[in-house]
Structure formats: C-alpha cells, structure tokens
N, C-alpha and C positions, 0 to 999 in steps of 0.2 A: 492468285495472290492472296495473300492472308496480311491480315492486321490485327495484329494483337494486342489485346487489352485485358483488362484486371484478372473478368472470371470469362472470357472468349477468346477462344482464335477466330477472327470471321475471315469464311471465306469470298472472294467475289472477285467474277471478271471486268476487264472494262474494255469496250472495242466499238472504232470508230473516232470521229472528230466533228465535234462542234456543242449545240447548245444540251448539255445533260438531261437522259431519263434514266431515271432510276424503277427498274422494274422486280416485282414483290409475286413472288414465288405460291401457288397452293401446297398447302396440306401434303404431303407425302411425295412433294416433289422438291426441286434445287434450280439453282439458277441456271442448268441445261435446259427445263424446259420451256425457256427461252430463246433458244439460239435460232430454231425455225421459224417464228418469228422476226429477229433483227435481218436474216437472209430473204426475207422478203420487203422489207422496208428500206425506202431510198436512201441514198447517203445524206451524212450533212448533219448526223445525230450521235452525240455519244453516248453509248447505253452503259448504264451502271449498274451489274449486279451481280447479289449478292446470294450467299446460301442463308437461309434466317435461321436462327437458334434451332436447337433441335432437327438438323436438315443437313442432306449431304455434306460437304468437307467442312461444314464449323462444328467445332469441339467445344462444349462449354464444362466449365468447368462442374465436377461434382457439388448438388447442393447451390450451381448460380440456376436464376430464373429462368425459366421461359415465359415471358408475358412482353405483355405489348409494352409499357414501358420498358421494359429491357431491351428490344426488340427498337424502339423507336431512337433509343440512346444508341444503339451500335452504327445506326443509320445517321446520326449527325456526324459522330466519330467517323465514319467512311464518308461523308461529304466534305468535313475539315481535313480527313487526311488527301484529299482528292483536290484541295484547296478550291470547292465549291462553294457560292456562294446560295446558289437559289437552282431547283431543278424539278423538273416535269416529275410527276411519279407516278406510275401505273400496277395495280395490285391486281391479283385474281384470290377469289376469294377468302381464302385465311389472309393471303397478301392482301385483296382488298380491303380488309375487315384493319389491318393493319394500316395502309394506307388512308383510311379515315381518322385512323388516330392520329396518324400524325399528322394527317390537316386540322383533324381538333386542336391541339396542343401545340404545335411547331409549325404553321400554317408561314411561316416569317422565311423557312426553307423551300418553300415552295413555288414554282411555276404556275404549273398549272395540275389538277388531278383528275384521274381515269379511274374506273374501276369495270371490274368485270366477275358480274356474279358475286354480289356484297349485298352485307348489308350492316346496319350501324348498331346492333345490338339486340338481343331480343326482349320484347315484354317483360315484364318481371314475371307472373302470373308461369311464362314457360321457361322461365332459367333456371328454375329446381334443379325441373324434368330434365333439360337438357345437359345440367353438370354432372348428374347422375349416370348419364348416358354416357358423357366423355369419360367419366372416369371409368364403367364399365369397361369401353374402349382400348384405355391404357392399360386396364390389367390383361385384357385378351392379346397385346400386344407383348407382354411380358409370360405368359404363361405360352401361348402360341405359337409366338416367333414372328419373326419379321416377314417370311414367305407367308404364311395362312393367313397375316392379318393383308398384307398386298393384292392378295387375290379375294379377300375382301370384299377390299375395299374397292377394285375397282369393277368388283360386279353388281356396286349398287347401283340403282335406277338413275341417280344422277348422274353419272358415267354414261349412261349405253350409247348417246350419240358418238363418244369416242370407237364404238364399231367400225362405222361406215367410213373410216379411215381406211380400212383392213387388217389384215390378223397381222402381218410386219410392222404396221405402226403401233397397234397395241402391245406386239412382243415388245417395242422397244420401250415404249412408257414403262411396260413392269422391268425390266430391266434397270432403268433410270430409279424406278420407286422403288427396288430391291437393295441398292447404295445405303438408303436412309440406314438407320440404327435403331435397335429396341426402343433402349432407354432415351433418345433424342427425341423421336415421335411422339412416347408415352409423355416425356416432358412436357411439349406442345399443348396435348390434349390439355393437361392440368393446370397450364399457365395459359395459353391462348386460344381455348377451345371459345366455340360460341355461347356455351352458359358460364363461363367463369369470366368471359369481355364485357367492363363494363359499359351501359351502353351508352350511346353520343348522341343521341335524337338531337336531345336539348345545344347539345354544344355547335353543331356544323349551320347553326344560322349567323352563325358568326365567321363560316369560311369565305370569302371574297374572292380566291382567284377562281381561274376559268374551270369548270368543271362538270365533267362528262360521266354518265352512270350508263351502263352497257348490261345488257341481259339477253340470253338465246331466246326465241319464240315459244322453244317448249320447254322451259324451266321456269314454269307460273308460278311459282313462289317468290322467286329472284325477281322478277321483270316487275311484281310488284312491290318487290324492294328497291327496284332500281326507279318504280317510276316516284315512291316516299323521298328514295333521299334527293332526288331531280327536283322535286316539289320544296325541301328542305333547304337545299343550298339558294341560296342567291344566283340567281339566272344559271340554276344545273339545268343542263340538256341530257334527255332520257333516249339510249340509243337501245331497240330490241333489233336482233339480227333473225332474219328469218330462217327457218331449218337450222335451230343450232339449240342445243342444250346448255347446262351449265359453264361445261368447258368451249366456249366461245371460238377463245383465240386457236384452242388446238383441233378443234372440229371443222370449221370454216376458216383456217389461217389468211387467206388471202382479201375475203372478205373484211377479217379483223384488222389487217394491216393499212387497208385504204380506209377503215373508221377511224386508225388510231393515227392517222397521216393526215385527214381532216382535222383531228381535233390538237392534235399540235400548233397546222396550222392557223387553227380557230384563235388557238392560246394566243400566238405570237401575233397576232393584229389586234385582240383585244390588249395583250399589253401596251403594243406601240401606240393605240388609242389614248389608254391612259395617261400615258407618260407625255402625250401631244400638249 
C-alpha cells in the first residue's frame, strides 16, 4: 500500500489483527525483512510496516530529506492514516537508531519500545570521523552501483553471523538489498547515517513507556550500547542473545521472536498496571 504525501509516496504493509507494532527496517534493507519474523510470532498482533525513506518501494521526492525527522513525520502520518492512536515499535539498527528518535520526540505515540542493535548517537569527539565516512559511502554507492556497494556491504564483519543461515538465505537477503536504489541509499547515508543523527543521550530519560534494548553476544560494541541505553531509559531492560551478531532477529529468528513476544507481553501488564 502506499500513502502519499507532499515530498513521499511511503510504502508499507499491514497484516494481522489486534494491538499495533510498527516495525523499523536496517540500512539497505525494506519492510520484507520482516516478514520472517511476523511468521514466527503468535497471532493477536497487527504488524505495521513500512519501507523508510531511501528504501525499497518509497519514492521520495528529488531534493526531499532523508533524516530522521523526516523519517519520524511519515510515521505519525501512517499511524493517523491507520487511524492509530498509540503503538509498540520495534527498530533494528538505522531503524533502531530511528526508533529512539521518535521515543525522544513523539514518545505520546508510543506503546512500548524495542530495539535491536542501536544505539542513540555517537560522541561528538567520533561524528566527524564517521560523517566523512557516510559520505564516502554515498559516493561509492553512486560511482559503483548498487550491486558492488551490496556485496559490500554485506561482507562486513558485522554481517558474518548472517552465514550460518546458509548460502540460500544469504542469496536471498542480497536479493532483497539489490531492490534498494542508488540514489535512495546514498540519500540515507547523508540524512540518517550515524555521524550526521543527532545524538539523544541527553533526551531518552525522559522516555517512560516499557522499554527493551536487545544486542547479539558477539557484537560488543552494540551490547554495550544496548546495555547505556537500558541504564538510560527508566526501568530499560538490556536483553543480549547468545550466538548472535548484530543482525539478531535474522540470525537467531526464533530466539528473537519469543524475546520480542516476552517483551510485548511485558508492555501490556506494565500498562494495565498503570492504568490500575
């Protein structure tokens, strides 16, 4: 389905019946790589998602943003066209990184928050460094092409746990990340890359709903980002998954889905508590 607005067409699926999660896409992936996930998670949930700027079937207009306010606006617009009032939301990386912003800033829409393999912005000391790097990035993505920079990217070290899936799982991830577009990605980098997001340390002691920070065992950078922003949030619970790299959910899928099926449940009792 697509919803169109000023400088977007977004795209996003919605399947299932009951209380809303809205689930927030990585880096050079789309709201497919979600789908093996929701087929392992119980019913009784409607999942909402979306492709995010710069990402499979949304088109953004030439010259509109890719940034996380951008990014955060198309998301209320697709929970008011969904006539949503308040909803779970769960991000993996860039989508995490995304999902924090909008429990910074729009916390009023929210359930409860997940994240997996985030974190809330870096140092200033290393944002130079790392906008210089996005931006390198974008141009190799432009000068290269979309297959050279895919195979890439997904032969960096933070990837490799997605091997031990096997080579047809991996064929089909690059497949999925071969949809993307040049200039859509390259957008990304330059609007919502990790040096150019500003960062929320300061802001997420102010988030109060239920909220979960998830990292694999062997992506020690993440786990201790995941265990800052658990320290950070108001009673965040820090969840690390054992044998599991950055990509969580698609390395250990089944594992991820009875974490992420606790912490739902988690939400919905601490809400009914409050409202007691």
């Amino acid at each position: 389905m697509i919803l169109e607005r000023e400088d977007v067409s977004l795209s996003y699926f919605v399947a299932g019946e009951g209380p809303p999660v809205t689930l927030l896409h990585g880096f050079t992936q789309s709201g497919q790589s979600w789908r093996e996930l929701i087929a392992r998670m119980p019913e009784g949930w409607k999942w909402i998602v979306p492709d995010l700027r710069g990402h499979g079937q949304t088109v953004t207009k030439a010259g509109a943003p890719c940034s996380m306010d951008a990014c955060t606006e198309d998301l209320v617009a697709l929970w008011e066209e969904l006539d949503l009032g308040r909803t779970h939301l769960v991000g993996y990386s860039m989508g995490g990184r995304l999902a924090l912003h909008v429990a910074a800033r729009r916390q009023e829409r929210l359930l409860s928050l997940l994240t997996v393999g985030a974190h809330a912005g870096l140092d200033e000391d290393a944002r130079e460094g790392r906008r210089s790097g996005d931006e390198a990035l974008a141009e190799r993505i432009e000068n290269e092409g979309i297959e050279s920079f895919v195979d890439y990217w997904a032969s960096l070290p933070l990837f490799a746990g997605l091997q031990r899936r096997g080579e047809g799982y991996v064929a089909q991830l690059r497949a999925e990340r071969l949809q993307n577009h040049m200039a859509g990605l390259a957008c990304s980098l330059r609007g919502m890359g990790a040096g150019v997001m500003e960062p929320l340390w300061d802001e997420l002691g102010r988030v109060g709903v239920p909220s979960t920070f998830v990292a694999g065992q062997l992506d020690h950078a993440y786990v201790a980002s995941a265990r800052r922003l658990a320290a950070t949030v108001r009673g965040g619970r820090l969840e690390v998954v054992p044998r599991a790299g950055h990509a969580v959910h698609q390395e250990r899928p089944d594992a991820f889905a009875r974490l992420l099926t606790n912490h739902l449940a988690h939400s919905n009792v601490a809400r009914v508590n409050r409202s007691a």
